[in-house]
C-alpha positions in Angstrom: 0.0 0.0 0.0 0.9 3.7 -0.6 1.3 6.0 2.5 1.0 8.8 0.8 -1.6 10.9 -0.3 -2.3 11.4 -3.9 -3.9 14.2 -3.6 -2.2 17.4 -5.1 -0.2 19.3 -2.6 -1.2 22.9 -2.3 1.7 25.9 -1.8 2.0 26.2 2.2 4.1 27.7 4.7 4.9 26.1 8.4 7.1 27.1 11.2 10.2 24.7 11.8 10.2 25.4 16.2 11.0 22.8 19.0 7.8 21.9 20.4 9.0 20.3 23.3 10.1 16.5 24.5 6.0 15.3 23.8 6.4 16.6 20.2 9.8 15.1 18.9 7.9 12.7 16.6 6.4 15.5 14.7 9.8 16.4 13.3 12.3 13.5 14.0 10.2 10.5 13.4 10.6 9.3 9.3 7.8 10.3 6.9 7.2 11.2 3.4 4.7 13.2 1.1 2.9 12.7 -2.1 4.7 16.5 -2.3 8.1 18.1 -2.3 9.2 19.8 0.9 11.5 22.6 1.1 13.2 23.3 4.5 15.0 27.1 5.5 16.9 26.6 8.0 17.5 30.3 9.9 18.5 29.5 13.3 20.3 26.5 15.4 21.7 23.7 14.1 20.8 19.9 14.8 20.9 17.0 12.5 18.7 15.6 9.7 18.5 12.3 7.7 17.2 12.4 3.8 16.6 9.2 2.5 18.7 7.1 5.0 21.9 9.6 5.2 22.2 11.9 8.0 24.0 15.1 8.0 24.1 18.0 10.4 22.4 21.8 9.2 22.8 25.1 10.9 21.4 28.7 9.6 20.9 29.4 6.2 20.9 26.1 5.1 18.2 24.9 2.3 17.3 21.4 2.1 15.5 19.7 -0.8 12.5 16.7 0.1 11.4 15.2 -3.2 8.1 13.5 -3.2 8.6 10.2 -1.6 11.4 10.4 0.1 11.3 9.5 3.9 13.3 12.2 6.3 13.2 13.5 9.7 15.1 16.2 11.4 16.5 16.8 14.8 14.8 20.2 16.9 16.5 21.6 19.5 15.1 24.8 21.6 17.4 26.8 19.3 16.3 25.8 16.1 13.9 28.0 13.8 13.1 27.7 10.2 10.2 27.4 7.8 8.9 23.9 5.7 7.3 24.9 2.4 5.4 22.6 0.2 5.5 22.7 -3.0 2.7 22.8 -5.3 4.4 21.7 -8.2 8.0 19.8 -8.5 8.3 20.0 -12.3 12.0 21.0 -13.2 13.1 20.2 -9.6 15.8 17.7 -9.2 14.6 13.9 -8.6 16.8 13.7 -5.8 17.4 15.7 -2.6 19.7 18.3 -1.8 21.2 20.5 0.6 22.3 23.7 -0.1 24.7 25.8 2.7 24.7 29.2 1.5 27.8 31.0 2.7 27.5 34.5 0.9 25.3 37.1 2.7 23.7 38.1 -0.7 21.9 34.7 -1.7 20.9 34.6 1.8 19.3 37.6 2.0 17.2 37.2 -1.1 16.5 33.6 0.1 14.6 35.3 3.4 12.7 37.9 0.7 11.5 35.5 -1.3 10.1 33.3 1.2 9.0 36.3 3.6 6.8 37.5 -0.1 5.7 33.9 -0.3 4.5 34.1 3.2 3.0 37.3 2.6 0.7 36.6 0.1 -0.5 33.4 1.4 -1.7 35.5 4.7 -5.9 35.8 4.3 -5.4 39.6 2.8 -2.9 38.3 0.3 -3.1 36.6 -3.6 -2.5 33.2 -3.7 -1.8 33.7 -7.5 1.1 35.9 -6.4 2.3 33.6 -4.2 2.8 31.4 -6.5 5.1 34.1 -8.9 7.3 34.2 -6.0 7.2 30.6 -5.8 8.2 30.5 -9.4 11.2 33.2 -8.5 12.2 30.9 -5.5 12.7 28.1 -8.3 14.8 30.0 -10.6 17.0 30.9 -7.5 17.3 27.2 -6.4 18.3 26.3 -9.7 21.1 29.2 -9.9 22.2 28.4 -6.8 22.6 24.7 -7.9 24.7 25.6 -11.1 27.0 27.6 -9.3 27.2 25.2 -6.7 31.4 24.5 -5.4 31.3 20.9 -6.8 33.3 20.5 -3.2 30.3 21.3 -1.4 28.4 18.4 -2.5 28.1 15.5 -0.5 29.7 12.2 -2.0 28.3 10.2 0.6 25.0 10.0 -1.5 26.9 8.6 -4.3 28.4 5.4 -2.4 26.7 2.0 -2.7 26.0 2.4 1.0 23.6 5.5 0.6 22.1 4.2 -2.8 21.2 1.2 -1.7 19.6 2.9 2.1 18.0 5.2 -0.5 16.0 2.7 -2.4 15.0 1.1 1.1 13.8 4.3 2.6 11.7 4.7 -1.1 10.3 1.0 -0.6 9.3 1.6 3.1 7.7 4.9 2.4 5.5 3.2 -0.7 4.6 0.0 1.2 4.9 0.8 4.7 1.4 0.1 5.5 2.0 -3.8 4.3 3.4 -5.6 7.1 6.2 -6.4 5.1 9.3 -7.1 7.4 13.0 -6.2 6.9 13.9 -9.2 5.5 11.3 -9.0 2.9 12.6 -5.4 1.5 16.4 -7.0 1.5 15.3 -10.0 -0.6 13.5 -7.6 -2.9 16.8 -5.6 -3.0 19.2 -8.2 -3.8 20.6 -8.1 -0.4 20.9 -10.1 2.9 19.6 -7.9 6.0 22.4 -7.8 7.5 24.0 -5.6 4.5 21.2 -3.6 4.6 21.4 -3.0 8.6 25.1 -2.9 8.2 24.6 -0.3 4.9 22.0 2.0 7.4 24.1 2.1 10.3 26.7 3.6 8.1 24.8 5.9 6.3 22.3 7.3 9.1 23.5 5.4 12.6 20.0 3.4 12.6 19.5 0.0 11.5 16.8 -1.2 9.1 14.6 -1.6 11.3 14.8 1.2 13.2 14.0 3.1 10.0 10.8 0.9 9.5 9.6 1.2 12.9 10.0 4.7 13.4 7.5 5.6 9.6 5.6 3.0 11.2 5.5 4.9 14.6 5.0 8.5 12.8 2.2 7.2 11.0 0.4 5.8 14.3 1.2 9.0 15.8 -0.6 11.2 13.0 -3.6 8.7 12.8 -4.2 8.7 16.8 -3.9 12.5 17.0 -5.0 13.9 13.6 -8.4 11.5 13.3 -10.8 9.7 15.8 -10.3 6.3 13.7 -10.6 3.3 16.3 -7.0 1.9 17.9 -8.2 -1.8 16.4 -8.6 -0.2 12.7 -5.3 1.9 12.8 -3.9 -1.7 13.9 -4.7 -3.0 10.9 -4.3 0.0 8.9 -0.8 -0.2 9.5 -0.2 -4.1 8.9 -0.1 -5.2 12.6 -1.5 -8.8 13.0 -3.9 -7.9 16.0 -4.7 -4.5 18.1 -2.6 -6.3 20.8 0.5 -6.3 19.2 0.1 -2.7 18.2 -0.4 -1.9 21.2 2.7 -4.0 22.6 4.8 -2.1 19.7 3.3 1.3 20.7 3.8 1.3 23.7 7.9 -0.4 23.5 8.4 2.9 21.5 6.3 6.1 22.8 5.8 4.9 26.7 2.3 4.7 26.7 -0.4 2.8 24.7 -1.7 4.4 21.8 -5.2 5.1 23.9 -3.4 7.1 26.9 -1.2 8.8 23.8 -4.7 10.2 22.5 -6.2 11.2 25.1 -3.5 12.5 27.0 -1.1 13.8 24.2 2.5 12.2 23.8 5.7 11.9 25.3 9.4 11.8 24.3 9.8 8.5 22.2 12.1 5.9 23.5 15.4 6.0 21.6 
């Protein structure tokens, strides 16, 4: 099954802020979107992974989500920046990237365009200008790519390693819903799991199955908390064999079941 919507994603502006040890999962925990994601980094610094490889961001940085591809980001009390979704990913690279800019000129007209962008899509403002600026934003992503210090790229993404945890993360964010277990994804890859664990440990610090767990967990956490859908149909939404062992897996992760998570909002997740 297919986690993620197909519906189109509109133009939208978020706040990136630490929300506190009950909301890590909203940020850290892996997800994906039918959509491309765009994340400004203007204050702090913390880590994120992108498709299975981590790396650390500070201020100023610009990091590239294409559509399907599973990430989740570190959010410390210092960190601030803004998550904008794209309406449209046509002429956008296929895979994602991270952009430090180091002059003070591209980063200033980084914050205008975005702060126009933001403007407009205020209730007093033209969502058809918005999306000009959006257009702009495009043409400076792709300038900035060209002229890009070929020694600011990261080879990491390039090794077998990361190729390989990139096609996992893909598989796991189209079927994560199936049940299907880490040795199932390996075999479908070529692989034994232990490559695979041993490929993600190197690449992001996790193993395989941490990565599966935790777009499993994100996805429990967003159905318990975003609709009223019963715990025993979410169990089975998300390929468990029974409620029970939802529970059980719930609970080894967040704390709490998924029932006291619902009705009495979450905690810190267990590393």
């Amino acid at each position: 099954m297919n986690m993620m919507s197909k519906q189109e994603p509109a133009l939208a502006l978020a706040a990136i802020t630490y929300g506190g040890p009950s909301a890590r999962w909203r940020t850290e925990a892996m997800r994906s979107h039918a959509g491309g994601r765009l994340i400004h980094i203007t204050k702090g610094q913390g880590r994120i992974t992108v498709a299975g490889l981590t790396n650390g961001y500070g201020p100023n940085n610009l990091i590239y989500i294409p559509p399907g591809t599973m990430y989740g980001m570190e959010v410390g009390p210092t960190v601030f920046g803004q998550i904008l979704t794209l309406p449209d990913v046509t002429g956008w690279p296929d895979a994602p990237f991270h952009l430090r800019l180091l002059d003070v000129d591209p980063q200033k007209e980084l914050v205008g365009l975005i702060e126009a962008i933001e403007r407009e899509l205020q209730p007093n403002g033209d969502l058809r200008a918005a999306n000009c600026h959006f257009g702009l934003l495009s043409i400076f992503v792709e300038r900035q790519l060209e002229n890009r210090d070929p020694a600011h790229v990261d080879a990491r993404r390039k090794t077998a390693a990361a190729q390989l945890v990139a096609q996992y993360t893909a598989m796991v964010a189209q079927n994560m819903r199936s049940g299907r277990s880490v040795a199932s994804y390996a075999e479908t890859l070529g692989v034994t799991p232990t490559h695979l664990t041993r490929s993600c440990r190197k690449t992001c610090g996790r193993s395989a199955l941490s990565l599966l767990n935790d777009s499993i967990y994100f996805e429990a956490c967003m159905m318990l908390k975003e609709t009223k859908m019963p715990i025993q149909d979410i169990a089975q939404h998300l390929g468990f064999r029974s409620p029970a062992y939802f529970t059980r897996s719930f609970q080894e992760k967040s704390g709490q079941t998924p029932r006291d998570f619902r009705q009495k909002g979450a905690i810190s997740a267990r590393s």
